[in-house]
C-alpha positions as CSV (number, residue, x, y, z in Angstrom):
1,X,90.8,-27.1,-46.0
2,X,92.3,-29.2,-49.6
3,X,95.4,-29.7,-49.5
4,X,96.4,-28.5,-53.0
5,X,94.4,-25.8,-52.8
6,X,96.4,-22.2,-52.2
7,X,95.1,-20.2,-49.3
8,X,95.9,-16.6,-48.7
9,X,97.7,-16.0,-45.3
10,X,97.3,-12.4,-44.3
11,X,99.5,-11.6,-40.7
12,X,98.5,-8.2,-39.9
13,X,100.6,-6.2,-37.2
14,X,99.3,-3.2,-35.0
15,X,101.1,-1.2,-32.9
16,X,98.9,1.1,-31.2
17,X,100.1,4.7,-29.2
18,X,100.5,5.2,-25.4
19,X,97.5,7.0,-24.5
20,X,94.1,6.5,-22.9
21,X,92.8,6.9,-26.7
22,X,94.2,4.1,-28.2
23,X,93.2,1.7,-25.2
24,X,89.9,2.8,-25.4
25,X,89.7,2.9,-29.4
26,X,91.1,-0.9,-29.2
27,X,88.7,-2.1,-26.3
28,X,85.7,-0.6,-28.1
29,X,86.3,-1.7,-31.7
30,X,88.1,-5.2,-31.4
31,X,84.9,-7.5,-30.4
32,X,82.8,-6.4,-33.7
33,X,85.9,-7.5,-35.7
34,X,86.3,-10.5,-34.4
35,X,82.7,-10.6,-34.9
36,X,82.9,-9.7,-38.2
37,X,85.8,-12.0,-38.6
38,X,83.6,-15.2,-37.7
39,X,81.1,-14.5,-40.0
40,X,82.8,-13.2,-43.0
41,X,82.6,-15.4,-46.2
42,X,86.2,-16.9,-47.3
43,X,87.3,-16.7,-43.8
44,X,88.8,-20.1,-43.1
45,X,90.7,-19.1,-39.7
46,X,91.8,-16.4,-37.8
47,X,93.8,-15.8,-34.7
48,X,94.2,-12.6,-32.8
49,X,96.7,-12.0,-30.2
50,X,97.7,-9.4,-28.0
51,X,101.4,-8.2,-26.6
52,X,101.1,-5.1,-24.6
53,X,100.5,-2.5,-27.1
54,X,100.9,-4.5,-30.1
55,X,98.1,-6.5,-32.3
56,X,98.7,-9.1,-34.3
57,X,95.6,-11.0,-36.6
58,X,96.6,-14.0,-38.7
59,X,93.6,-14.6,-41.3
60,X,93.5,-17.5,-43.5
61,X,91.2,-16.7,-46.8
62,X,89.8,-18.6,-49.7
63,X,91.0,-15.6,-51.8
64,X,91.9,-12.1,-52.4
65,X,88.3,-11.1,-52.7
66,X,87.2,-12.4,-49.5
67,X,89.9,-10.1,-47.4
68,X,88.7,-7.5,-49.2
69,X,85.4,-7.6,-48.7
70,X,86.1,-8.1,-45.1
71,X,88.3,-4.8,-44.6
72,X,85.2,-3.3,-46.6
73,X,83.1,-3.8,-43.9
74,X,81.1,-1.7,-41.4
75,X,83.1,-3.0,-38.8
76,X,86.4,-2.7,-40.3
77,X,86.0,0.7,-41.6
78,X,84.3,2.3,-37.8
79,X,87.4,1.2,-36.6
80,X,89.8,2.5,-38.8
81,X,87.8,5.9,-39.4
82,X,86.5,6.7,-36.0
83,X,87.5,10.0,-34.7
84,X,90.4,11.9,-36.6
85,X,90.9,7.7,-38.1
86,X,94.1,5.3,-37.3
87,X,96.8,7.7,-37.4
88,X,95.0,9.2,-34.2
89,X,96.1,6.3,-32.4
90,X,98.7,3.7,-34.8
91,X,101.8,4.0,-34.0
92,X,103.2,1.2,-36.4
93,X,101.6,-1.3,-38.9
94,X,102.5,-4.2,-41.5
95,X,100.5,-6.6,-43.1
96,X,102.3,-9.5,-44.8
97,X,100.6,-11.6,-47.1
98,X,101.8,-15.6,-47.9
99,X,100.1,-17.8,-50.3
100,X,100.2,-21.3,-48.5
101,X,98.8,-24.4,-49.0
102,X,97.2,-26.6,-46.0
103,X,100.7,-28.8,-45.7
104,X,102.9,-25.3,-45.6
105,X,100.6,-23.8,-43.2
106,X,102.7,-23.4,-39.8
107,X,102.1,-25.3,-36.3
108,X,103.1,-22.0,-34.6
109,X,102.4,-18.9,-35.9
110,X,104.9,-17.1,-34.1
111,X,107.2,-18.2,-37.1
112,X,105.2,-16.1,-39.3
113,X,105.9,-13.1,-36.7
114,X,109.5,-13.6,-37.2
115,X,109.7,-14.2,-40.8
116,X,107.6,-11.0,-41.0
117,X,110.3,-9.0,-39.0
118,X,113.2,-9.8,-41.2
């Protein structure tokens, strides 16, 4: 990464529904995103984590165009679509975009999780 270049930092933010469902939904389609993730042009990082029922994916892009063309994808869109599609299993969601450069880019993401909550 340059440091005067300006990255775009997407935190996305999943809550998913108490119900065999959702569980199954997550466990089938999360590997071919993270797949999808790894070998998606413009992807410069990404970390997923996991707190009981709710996702969060931190994504660091070259630009705009590169997300999209990510959330575009076959793997992206099976998720999000299979069966009657998210609202048959989201509960709650919020994605936050930041426009960073390398030297603003936090050491822990968790303060990006609670600058999104505010």
């Amino acid at each position: 990464m340059d440091d005067s270049t300006v990255y775009l930092v997407n935190l996305g933010y999943l809550k998913v529904k108490t119900d065999a469902l959702a569980d199954e939904r997550v466990a089938k389609f999360f590997p071919a995103i993270i797949e999808q993730l790894k070998k998606s042009p413009g992807a410069i990082r990404f970390a997923p984590f996991r707190r009981n029922r709710e996702f969060w994916n931190l994504t660091v892009w070259t630009d705009a165009k590169s997300m999209q063309r990510f959330v575009a994808s076959k793997a992206h869109q099976d998720a999000i679509n299979y069966g009657d599609g998210a609202n048959s299993f989201v509960e709650d969601f919020k994605f936050t975009d930041y426009h960073l450069r390398k030297a603003e880019m936090p050491k822990d993401w968790q303060e990006l999780i609670d600058k999104s909550r505010q």
